[in-house]
N, C-alpha and C positions, 0 to 999 in steps of 0.2 A: 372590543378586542379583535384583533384580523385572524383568522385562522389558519395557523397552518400547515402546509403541505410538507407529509414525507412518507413517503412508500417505498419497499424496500424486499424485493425479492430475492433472495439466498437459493439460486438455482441448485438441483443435481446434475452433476458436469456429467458425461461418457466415460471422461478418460482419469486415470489418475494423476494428480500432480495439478491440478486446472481446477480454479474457482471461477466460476458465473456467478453476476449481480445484476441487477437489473435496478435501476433509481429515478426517481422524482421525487424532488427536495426542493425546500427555499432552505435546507439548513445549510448555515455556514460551518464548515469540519474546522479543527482547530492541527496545526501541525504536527505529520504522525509520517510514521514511513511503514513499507511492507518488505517481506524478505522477499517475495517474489516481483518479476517485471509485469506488468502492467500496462492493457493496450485494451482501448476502447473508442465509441464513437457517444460522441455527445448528437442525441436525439432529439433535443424539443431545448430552447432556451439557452441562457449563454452561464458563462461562470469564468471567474479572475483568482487566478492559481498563484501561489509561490513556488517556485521552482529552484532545483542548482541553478541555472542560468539568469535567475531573477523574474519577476513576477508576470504572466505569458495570460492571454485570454483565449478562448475556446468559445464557439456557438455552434447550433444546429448543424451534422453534416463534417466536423470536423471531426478528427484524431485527435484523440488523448493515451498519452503515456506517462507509465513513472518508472525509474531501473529500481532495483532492490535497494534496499537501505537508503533512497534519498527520501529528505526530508520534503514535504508539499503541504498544503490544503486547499481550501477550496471554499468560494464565495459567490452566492449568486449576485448578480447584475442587477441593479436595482430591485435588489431582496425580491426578484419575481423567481419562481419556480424554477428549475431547469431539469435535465434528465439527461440520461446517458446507461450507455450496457457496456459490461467491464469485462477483463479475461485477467486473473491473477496465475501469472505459472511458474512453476517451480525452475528458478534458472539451470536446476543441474538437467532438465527434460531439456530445457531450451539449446544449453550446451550441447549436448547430446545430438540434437539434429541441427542445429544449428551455427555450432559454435567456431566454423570455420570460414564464418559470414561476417562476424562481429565480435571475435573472441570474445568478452566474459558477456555476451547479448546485453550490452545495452544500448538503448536509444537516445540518439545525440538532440532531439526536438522536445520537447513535451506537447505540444498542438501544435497539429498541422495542418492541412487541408489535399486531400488526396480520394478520390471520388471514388479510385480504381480498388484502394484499401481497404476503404471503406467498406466496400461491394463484398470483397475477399472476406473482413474480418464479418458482416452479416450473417452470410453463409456459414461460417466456423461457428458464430455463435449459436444459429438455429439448428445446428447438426450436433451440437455439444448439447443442447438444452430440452432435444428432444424427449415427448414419454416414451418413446422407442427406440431408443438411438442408434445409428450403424455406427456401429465403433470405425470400421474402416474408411467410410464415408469422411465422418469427424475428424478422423486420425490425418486423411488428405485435404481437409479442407482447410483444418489449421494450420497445417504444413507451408503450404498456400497462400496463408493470411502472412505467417511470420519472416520466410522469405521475401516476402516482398517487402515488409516491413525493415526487414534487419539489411537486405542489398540496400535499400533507398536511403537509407535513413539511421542502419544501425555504428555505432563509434567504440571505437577499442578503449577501454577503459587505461588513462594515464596514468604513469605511476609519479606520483608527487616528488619534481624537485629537489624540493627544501625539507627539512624537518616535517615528519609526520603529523603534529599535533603540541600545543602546548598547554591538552588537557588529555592526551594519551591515556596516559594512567586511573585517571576520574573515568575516562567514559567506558575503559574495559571495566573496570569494578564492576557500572552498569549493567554492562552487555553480560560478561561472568556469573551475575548473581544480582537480577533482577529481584528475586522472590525475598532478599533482606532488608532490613530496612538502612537507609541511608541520610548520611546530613550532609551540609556545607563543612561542618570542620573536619568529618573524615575523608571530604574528598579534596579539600582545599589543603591537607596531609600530603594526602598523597600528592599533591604535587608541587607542593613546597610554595604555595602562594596565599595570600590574604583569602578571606573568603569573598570578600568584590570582586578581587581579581580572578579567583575560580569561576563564580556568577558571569562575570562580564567574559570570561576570556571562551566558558563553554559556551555562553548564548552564541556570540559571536561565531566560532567555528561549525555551529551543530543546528544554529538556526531555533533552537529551544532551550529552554532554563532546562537543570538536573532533574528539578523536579518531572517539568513537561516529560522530558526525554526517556526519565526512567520509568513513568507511567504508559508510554507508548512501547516499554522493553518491555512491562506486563502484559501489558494485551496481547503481544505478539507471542510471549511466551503462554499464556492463554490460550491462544491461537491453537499452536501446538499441542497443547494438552485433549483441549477440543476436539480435533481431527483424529485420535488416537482413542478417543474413546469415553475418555472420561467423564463423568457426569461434572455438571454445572458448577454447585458447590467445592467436591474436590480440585476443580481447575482451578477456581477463586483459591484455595486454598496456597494449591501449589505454586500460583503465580505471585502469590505474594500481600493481596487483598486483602483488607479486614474481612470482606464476608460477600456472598453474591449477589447482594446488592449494589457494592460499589464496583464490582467487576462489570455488572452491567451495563450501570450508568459509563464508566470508563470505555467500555466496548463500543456501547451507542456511540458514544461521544466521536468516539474515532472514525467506524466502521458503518456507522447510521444501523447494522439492525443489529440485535438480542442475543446476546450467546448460544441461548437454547435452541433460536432460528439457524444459525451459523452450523452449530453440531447438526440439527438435523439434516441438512442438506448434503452435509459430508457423509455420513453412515448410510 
Protein backbone atom coordinates (compact mmCIF):
# COMPACT_ATOMS: atom_id res chain seq x y z
CA UNK A 1 0.00 0.00 0.00
CA UNK A 2 1.56 3.76 -0.94
CA UNK A 3 1.72 5.89 2.04
CA UNK A 4 0.39 8.78 2.37
CA UNK A 5 1.18 12.42 2.72
CA UNK A 6 -0.64 15.08 4.95
CA UNK A 7 0.53 17.55 7.23
CA UNK A 8 -1.16 20.12 8.38
CA UNK A 9 -0.19 23.19 10.63
CA UNK A 10 -3.08 25.41 12.13
CA UNK A 11 -0.91 28.56 12.84
CA UNK A 12 -1.33 31.30 15.69
CA UNK A 13 -2.09 34.38 13.62
CA UNK A 14 -0.98 38.14 15.25
CA UNK A 15 -3.87 39.76 14.26
CA UNK A 16 -7.49 39.04 14.98
CA UNK A 17 -9.93 38.17 12.26
CA UNK A 18 -6.78 36.17 10.13
CA UNK A 19 -6.30 32.23 10.06
CA UNK A 20 -2.82 30.68 8.93
CA UNK A 21 -2.24 27.17 7.57
CA UNK A 22 0.38 25.87 6.29
CA UNK A 23 -0.10 22.32 4.01
CA UNK A 24 1.43 19.27 2.35
CA UNK A 25 -1.16 16.72 1.04
CA UNK A 26 -1.69 14.23 -1.64
CA UNK A 27 -5.24 14.45 -0.26
CA UNK A 28 -7.83 15.24 -2.61
CA UNK A 29 -10.60 17.88 -0.51
CA UNK A 30 -14.06 17.34 -1.65
CA UNK A 31 -16.15 20.71 -2.30
CA UNK A 32 -16.57 23.11 0.64
CA UNK A 33 -16.60 26.88 0.66
CA UNK A 34 -15.26 29.40 3.55
CA UNK A 35 -17.02 32.61 4.95
CA UNK A 36 -13.73 34.25 4.78
CA UNK A 37 -11.43 35.40 1.42
CA UNK A 38 -8.74 33.35 0.87
CA UNK A 39 -5.17 34.12 -0.47
CA UNK A 40 -2.09 32.07 -0.63
CA UNK A 41 0.94 30.65 -2.39
CA UNK A 42 1.28 27.20 -3.67
CA UNK A 43 4.83 25.98 -2.45
CA UNK A 44 6.08 22.74 -3.71
CA UNK A 45 3.82 20.79 -6.46
CA UNK A 46 0.77 21.44 -8.37
CA UNK A 47 -3.04 20.84 -7.81
CA UNK A 48 -6.46 21.29 -10.22
CA UNK A 49 -9.09 23.18 -8.50
CA UNK A 50 -13.00 23.77 -9.11
CA UNK A 51 -13.68 26.95 -9.19
CA UNK A 52 -16.95 29.72 -10.02
CA UNK A 53 -15.16 30.28 -13.26
CA UNK A 54 -14.60 26.51 -13.83
CA UNK A 55 -11.91 24.15 -13.04
CA UNK A 56 -8.20 26.40 -12.99
CA UNK A 57 -4.70 24.65 -12.02
CA UNK A 58 -2.11 26.10 -9.75
CA UNK A 59 1.79 24.94 -9.21
CA UNK A 60 4.96 26.00 -7.32
CA UNK A 61 5.24 29.81 -7.01
CA UNK A 62 1.74 30.72 -8.01
CA UNK A 63 -1.36 32.58 -6.31
CA UNK A 64 -4.21 30.91 -5.03
CA UNK A 65 -7.50 32.44 -3.96
CA UNK A 66 -11.13 31.70 -2.87
CA UNK A 67 -13.91 34.85 -2.08
CA UNK A 68 -16.24 33.92 0.68
CA UNK A 69 -19.03 31.50 0.27
CA UNK A 70 -17.59 30.10 -3.12
CA UNK A 71 -17.79 26.66 -3.66
CA UNK A 72 -13.93 24.79 -4.70
CA UNK A 73 -11.77 21.82 -3.94
CA UNK A 74 -8.83 20.64 -4.50
CA UNK A 75 -6.75 17.59 -6.35
CA UNK A 76 -3.29 16.85 -6.52
CA UNK A 77 -1.77 16.31 -10.01
CA UNK A 78 -0.99 13.08 -10.52
CA UNK A 79 -1.84 12.05 -6.89
CA UNK A 80 1.83 13.47 -6.20
CA UNK A 81 1.97 15.65 -2.98
CA UNK A 82 1.73 19.37 -3.20
CA UNK A 83 1.80 22.24 -0.53
CA UNK A 84 0.84 25.70 -0.16
CA UNK A 85 0.44 28.50 2.90
CA UNK A 86 -3.03 30.06 3.20
CA UNK A 87 -4.29 33.47 4.89
CA UNK A 88 -8.20 32.98 5.69
CA UNK A 89 -9.69 36.68 6.60
CA UNK A 90 -12.44 37.92 7.82
CA UNK A 91 -14.19 40.06 4.76
CA UNK A 92 -15.73 42.59 7.19
CA UNK A 93 -11.48 43.36 8.21
CA UNK A 94 -10.94 43.17 4.54
CA UNK A 95 -13.86 45.83 3.98
CA UNK A 96 -12.55 47.87 6.37
CA UNK A 97 -9.14 48.59 4.89
CA UNK A 98 -9.87 47.61 1.85
CA UNK A 99 -13.15 47.93 0.67
CA UNK A 100 -12.84 50.92 -1.52
CA UNK A 101 -10.32 48.87 -3.85
CA UNK A 102 -12.86 45.99 -4.70
CA UNK A 103 -16.05 46.69 -2.86
CA UNK A 104 -17.29 43.40 -1.21
CA UNK A 105 -13.07 42.27 -1.68
CA UNK A 106 -13.37 39.76 -3.83
CA UNK A 107 -10.77 38.20 -6.28
CA UNK A 108 -11.70 37.95 -9.89
CA UNK A 109 -8.75 34.94 -10.52
CA UNK A 110 -8.46 31.93 -8.46
CA UNK A 111 -4.54 31.24 -9.60
CA UNK A 112 -2.41 33.43 -10.84
CA UNK A 113 1.16 33.82 -11.34
CA UNK A 114 2.50 37.04 -9.83
CA UNK A 115 6.18 36.99 -8.26
CA UNK A 116 5.83 40.54 -6.84
CA UNK A 117 2.68 38.96 -4.68
CA UNK A 118 4.01 36.47 -3.99
CA UNK A 119 6.90 38.17 -2.33
CA UNK A 120 4.29 40.57 -0.37
CA UNK A 121 1.97 37.78 0.71
CA UNK A 122 5.59 35.73 2.22
CA UNK A 123 6.35 38.62 4.27
CA UNK A 124 2.65 38.95 5.81
CA UNK A 125 2.79 35.37 6.24
CA UNK A 126 5.99 35.20 8.24
CA UNK A 127 5.07 38.34 10.23
CA UNK A 128 1.63 36.93 11.10
CA UNK A 129 3.00 33.48 12.10
CA UNK A 130 5.69 34.65 14.09
CA UNK A 131 6.57 33.33 18.05
CA UNK A 132 6.96 37.07 18.60
CA UNK A 133 5.01 38.85 16.42
CA UNK A 134 5.14 42.83 15.85
CA UNK A 135 1.61 43.40 15.39
CA UNK A 136 2.41 46.66 13.63
CA UNK A 137 4.99 45.01 11.58
CA UNK A 138 2.15 42.32 10.53
CA UNK A 139 -0.61 44.90 10.43
CA UNK A 140 1.75 46.64 7.27
CA UNK A 141 2.83 43.86 5.84
CA UNK A 142 -0.56 42.43 5.09
CA UNK A 143 -1.83 45.79 4.16
CA UNK A 144 0.62 45.36 1.52
CA UNK A 145 0.00 41.97 0.46
CA UNK A 146 -3.82 42.73 0.10
CA UNK A 147 -3.67 45.92 -1.93
CA UNK A 148 -1.71 44.81 -4.15
CA UNK A 149 -3.86 41.90 -4.56
CA UNK A 150 -7.30 43.48 -4.49
CA UNK A 151 -5.82 46.86 -7.11
CA UNK A 152 -4.51 43.91 -9.53
CA UNK A 153 -6.81 41.55 -9.43
CA UNK A 154 -9.60 42.34 -7.17
CA UNK A 155 -13.66 42.49 -8.90
CA UNK A 156 -16.76 44.07 -7.57
CA UNK A 157 -19.16 41.48 -6.91
CA UNK A 158 -22.30 41.52 -9.58
CA UNK A 159 -25.57 41.54 -8.57
CA UNK A 160 -27.46 38.79 -10.68
CA UNK A 161 -29.59 39.63 -13.62
CA UNK A 162 -32.21 37.25 -13.61
CA UNK A 163 -34.01 35.55 -10.72
CA UNK A 164 -31.96 34.87 -7.70
CA UNK A 165 -32.14 31.05 -7.48
CA UNK A 166 -34.51 28.32 -8.24
CA UNK A 167 -33.58 26.61 -5.06
CA UNK A 168 -33.69 29.94 -2.88
CA UNK A 169 -35.68 28.75 -0.47
CA UNK A 170 -33.96 24.99 0.20
CA UNK A 171 -30.61 26.59 0.55
CA UNK A 172 -31.65 29.56 3.17
CA UNK A 173 -33.31 26.63 5.15
CA UNK A 174 -29.67 25.42 5.06
CA UNK A 175 -27.73 28.39 5.80
CA UNK A 176 -30.71 29.44 8.75
CA UNK A 177 -30.56 26.14 10.49
CA UNK A 178 -27.71 24.10 9.65
CA UNK A 179 -27.79 22.24 13.22
CA UNK A 180 -31.45 20.38 12.13
CA UNK A 181 -31.83 17.85 10.56
CA UNK A 182 -33.08 17.88 6.84
CA UNK A 183 -34.44 15.68 3.81
CA UNK A 184 -35.29 16.07 0.10
CA UNK A 185 -39.16 16.20 0.73
CA UNK A 186 -38.80 19.09 3.07
CA UNK A 187 -36.75 20.97 0.86
CA UNK A 188 -38.15 19.87 -2.40
CA UNK A 189 -41.54 21.55 -0.19
CA UNK A 190 -40.34 24.33 0.07
CA UNK A 191 -39.86 24.86 -3.30
CA UNK A 192 -42.72 23.39 -4.88
CA UNK A 193 -40.64 20.89 -7.00
CA UNK A 194 -40.01 16.94 -7.32
CA UNK A 195 -37.45 15.70 -5.32
CA UNK A 196 -35.00 15.07 -8.67
CA UNK A 197 -35.82 18.20 -9.61
CA UNK A 198 -34.57 19.76 -6.07
CA UNK A 199 -31.40 17.30 -6.25
CA UNK A 200 -30.63 18.28 -9.76
CA UNK A 201 -31.84 21.82 -9.75
CA UNK A 202 -29.47 22.61 -6.29
CA UNK A 203 -26.49 20.48 -7.48
CA UNK A 204 -26.45 22.33 -10.55
CA UNK A 205 -26.63 25.97 -8.94
CA UNK A 206 -24.53 25.36 -5.64
CA UNK A 207 -21.95 22.97 -7.30
CA UNK A 208 -23.01 20.29 -4.46
CA UNK A 209 -25.90 17.91 -3.46
CA UNK A 210 -28.04 19.21 -0.13
CA UNK A 211 -26.57 16.71 1.48
CA UNK A 212 -22.74 18.02 0.55
CA UNK A 213 -23.76 21.46 1.14
CA UNK A 214 -25.36 21.28 4.38
CA UNK A 215 -22.58 19.27 5.72
CA UNK A 216 -20.06 22.04 4.79
CA UNK A 217 -22.87 24.61 6.53
CA UNK A 218 -21.82 22.51 9.70
CA UNK A 219 -18.46 22.63 9.66
CA UNK A 220 -18.47 26.24 9.13
CA UNK A 221 -20.98 26.58 11.75
CA UNK A 222 -18.45 24.51 13.84
CA UNK A 223 -15.99 26.76 12.84
CA UNK A 224 -17.55 29.35 14.58
CA UNK A 225 -18.43 27.71 17.63
CA UNK A 226 -14.58 26.67 17.70
CA UNK A 227 -13.18 30.15 17.64
CA UNK A 228 -15.50 31.35 20.48
CA UNK A 229 -14.50 29.06 22.64
CA UNK A 230 -16.22 26.04 23.00
CA UNK A 231 -14.98 22.79 23.61
CA UNK A 232 -15.01 20.10 20.99
CA UNK A 233 -17.93 17.95 21.90
CA UNK A 234 -20.24 20.86 22.62
CA UNK A 235 -19.37 22.33 18.97
CA UNK A 236 -20.37 18.78 17.53
CA UNK A 237 -23.26 19.26 19.54
CA UNK A 238 -24.28 22.65 18.42
CA UNK A 239 -23.48 22.15 14.97
CA UNK A 240 -25.67 19.66 14.39
CA UNK A 241 -23.39 16.22 14.40
CA UNK A 242 -24.27 13.01 15.81
CA UNK A 243 -21.25 13.14 18.21
CA UNK A 244 -17.47 14.32 17.81
CA UNK A 245 -16.39 11.94 16.05
CA UNK A 246 -18.32 12.60 12.92
CA UNK A 247 -17.48 16.38 13.34
CA UNK A 248 -14.05 15.39 13.00
CA UNK A 249 -14.02 13.26 10.29
CA UNK A 250 -16.44 16.02 8.55
CA UNK A 251 -13.73 18.75 9.52
CA UNK A 252 -10.70 16.66 8.30
CA UNK A 253 -12.65 15.97 5.40
CA UNK A 254 -12.98 19.57 4.53
CA UNK A 255 -10.21 21.54 6.35
CA UNK A 256 -7.34 18.65 6.32
CA UNK A 257 -6.61 19.21 10.13
CA UNK A 258 -8.67 18.20 13.61
CA UNK A 259 -11.12 20.47 15.38
CA UNK A 260 -9.13 20.22 18.53
CA UNK A 261 -5.91 21.54 16.33
CA UNK A 262 -8.18 24.23 14.69
CA UNK A 263 -9.48 25.71 18.44
CA UNK A 264 -6.11 25.44 19.67
CA UNK A 265 -4.47 27.78 17.41
CA UNK A 266 -7.29 30.23 17.77
CA UNK A 267 -7.24 30.66 21.71
Amino acid sequence: MTARTHHVTQHKSALPGIEAMTLLTDRAFPRHAHDHLGIGVMTGGAQRSWSGIGAVESSAGDIIAVNPGEMHDGLPIRGQARAWRMLHLDPALVARDCGDLAGEAEMARPALHDPVLARHFARAFARLTAPEPDRLAAEASLLRCLVHALVRYGARRQAPAGPLSTVAKARQRLDDAPDLPATLDELAALQGLSRWQLLRAFTRETGATPHAYLMQRRVRLAQRCLASGMAVADAAAQAGFADQSHLTRAFVRQLGVTPGRYRAALL
